[in-house]
N, C-alpha and C positions, 0 to 999 in steps of 0.2 A: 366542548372546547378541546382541540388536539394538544395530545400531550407533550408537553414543550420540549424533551426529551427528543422529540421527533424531527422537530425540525429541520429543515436540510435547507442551509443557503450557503454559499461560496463568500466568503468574505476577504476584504483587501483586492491588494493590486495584480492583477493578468501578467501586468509586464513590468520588467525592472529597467537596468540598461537596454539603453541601444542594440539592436544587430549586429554584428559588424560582417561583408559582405559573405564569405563564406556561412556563417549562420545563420542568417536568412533566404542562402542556398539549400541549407539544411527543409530547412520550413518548405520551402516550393517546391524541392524536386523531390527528398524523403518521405517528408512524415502525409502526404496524402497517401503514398505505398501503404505506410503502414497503422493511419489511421483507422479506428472501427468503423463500421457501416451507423451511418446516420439513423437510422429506425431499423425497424423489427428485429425480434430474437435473437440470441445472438450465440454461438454452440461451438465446438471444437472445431467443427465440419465445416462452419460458415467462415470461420476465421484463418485457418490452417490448412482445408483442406480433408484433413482426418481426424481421427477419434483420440486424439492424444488426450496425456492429462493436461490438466489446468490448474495456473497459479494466477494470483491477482495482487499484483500494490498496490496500496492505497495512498496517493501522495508521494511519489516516490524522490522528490527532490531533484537532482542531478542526472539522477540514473545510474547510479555506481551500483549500487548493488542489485538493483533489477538487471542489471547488463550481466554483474558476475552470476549470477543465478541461471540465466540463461544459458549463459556460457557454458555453466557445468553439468545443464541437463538439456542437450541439442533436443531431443526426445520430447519434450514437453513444452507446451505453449505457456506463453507470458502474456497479461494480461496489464498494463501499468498507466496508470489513469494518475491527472496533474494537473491544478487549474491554472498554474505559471507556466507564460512561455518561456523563459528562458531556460525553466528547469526542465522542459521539452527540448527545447533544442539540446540542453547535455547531453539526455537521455538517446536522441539522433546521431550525437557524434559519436557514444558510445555502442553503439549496434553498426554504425557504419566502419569503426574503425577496427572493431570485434569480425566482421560481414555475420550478424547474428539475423537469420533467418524465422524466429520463433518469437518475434517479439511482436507484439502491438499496442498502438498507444490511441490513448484519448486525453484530450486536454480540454479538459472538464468533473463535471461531480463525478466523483469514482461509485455511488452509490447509483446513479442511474443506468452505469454501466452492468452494477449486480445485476438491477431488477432485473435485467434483459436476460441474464444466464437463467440457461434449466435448472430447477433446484438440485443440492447433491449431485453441483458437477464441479465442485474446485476442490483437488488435492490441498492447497493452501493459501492462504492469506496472509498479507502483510500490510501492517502498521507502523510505522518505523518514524519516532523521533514529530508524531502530529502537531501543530498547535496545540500546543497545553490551556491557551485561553486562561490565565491565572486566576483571574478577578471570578468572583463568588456569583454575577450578576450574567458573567458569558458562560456556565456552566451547559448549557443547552447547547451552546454552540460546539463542546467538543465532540469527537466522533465517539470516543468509549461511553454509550449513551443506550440504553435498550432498546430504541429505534433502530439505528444502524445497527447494534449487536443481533436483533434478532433477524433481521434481514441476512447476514452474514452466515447466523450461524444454519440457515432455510437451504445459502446455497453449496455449504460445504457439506462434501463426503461425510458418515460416518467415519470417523477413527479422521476425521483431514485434520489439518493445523491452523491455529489463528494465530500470530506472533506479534507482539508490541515491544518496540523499543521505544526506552523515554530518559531523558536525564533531566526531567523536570520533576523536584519530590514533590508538588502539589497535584502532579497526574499521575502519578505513579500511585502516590494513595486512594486518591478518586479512582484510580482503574482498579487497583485491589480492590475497592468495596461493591462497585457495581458488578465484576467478575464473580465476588464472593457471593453475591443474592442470583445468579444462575446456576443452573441447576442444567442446563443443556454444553457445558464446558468442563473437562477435565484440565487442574492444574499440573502442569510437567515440573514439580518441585518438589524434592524432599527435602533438601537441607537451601540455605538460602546461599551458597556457592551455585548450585544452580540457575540462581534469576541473576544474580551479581558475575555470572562471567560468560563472556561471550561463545556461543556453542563455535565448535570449528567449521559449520555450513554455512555459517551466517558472516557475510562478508563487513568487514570493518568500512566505513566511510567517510571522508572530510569533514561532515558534519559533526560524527561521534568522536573523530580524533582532537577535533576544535572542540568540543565539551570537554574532554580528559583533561588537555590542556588548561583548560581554564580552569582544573580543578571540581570538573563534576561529576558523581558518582552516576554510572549506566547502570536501567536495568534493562532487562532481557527475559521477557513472559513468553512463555509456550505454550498453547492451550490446547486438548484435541479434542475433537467435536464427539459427543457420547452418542 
């Protein structure tokens, strides 16, 4: 029987609102640009051109912070994978109104997109703010799961970075305990101001300022790969 931990399916809705005519401009004339390649392997060289580093989101929502990441490192390719179109099309307006050059997107499972990379070729990873899946019964369903983790942790560098942000305490606990039984992830924490305050690299986003607001406490995990 496969371990439930494993399973990978996309759950809920593709698409929320409507288009409206400009963002579905978006959709036809951009993101086939900068869509992945539909099959085989997938390498800095295929994607960019050249040997740059490589980052990857996992879900990246809107694309605020994949866009400012980009932004701050022309030099390195993006990697930013999203089963929503609308949070695709963000992602579009933000590279188009950036002109960011380094960016590529898939809208779909972001884990299909790992398998495809050569192992220990991502300087970084990101997780940011995933479905927490609350209930005791979707627990399989989240991503901080040692299927995906171990997949993840195959394709990044020595010394790379894994990063989860979450203002959900029922994933935040779940991800401290599954992070604690590996042994292939170094924790970036000594005192707990370190998880509790936002590093100055790590771009703040609508999402996170809407949890503050509402009264929710962020955390901020850094992990590097041993």
């Amino acid at each position: 029987m496969n371990d439930p931990t494993t399973i990978r399916r996309l759950y809920g809705r593709r698409q929320g609102h409507a288009l409206r005519a400009g963002q579905a401009a978006l959709v036809e004339d951009l993101l086939p640009r900068l869509s992945l390649p539909e099959e085989g392997p997938l390498d800095a060289a295929r994607l960019f051109g050249d040997d740059r580093p490589l980052q990857l989101e996992i879900g990246f929502g809107a694309g605020e912070h994949l866009a400012a990441q980009a932004a701050a490192a022309p030099g390195t390719g993006f990697i930013g994978c999203e089963p929503f179109l609308n949070g695709v099309v963000g992602a579009l307006g933000h590279v188009r109104d950036r002109a960011l050059t380094n960016v590529r997107l898939h809208m779909g499972d972001a884990l299909e997109v790992v398998e495809r990379l050569p192992d220990a070729s991502l300087e970084r990873v990101y997780l940011l703010h995933p479905d927490p899946w609350p209930k005791a019964r979707h627990a399989k369903r989240r991503m901080m799961n040692h299927g995906p983790l171990d997949l993840i942790a195959r394709k990044l560098k020595p010394g790379g970075e894994f990063r989860l942000g979450t203002d959900d305490p029922t994933y935040c606990r779940w991800s401290m305990m599954v992070m604690d039984a590996r042994r292939d992830f170094a924790w970036q924490a000594a005192t707990p101001a370190d998880f509790l305050t936002r590093p100055d690299d790590w771009p703040e986003t609508r999402y996170e300022r809407k949890a503050r607001r509402q009264g929710h406490e962020v955390w901020y995990f850094r992990y590097l790969r041993r």
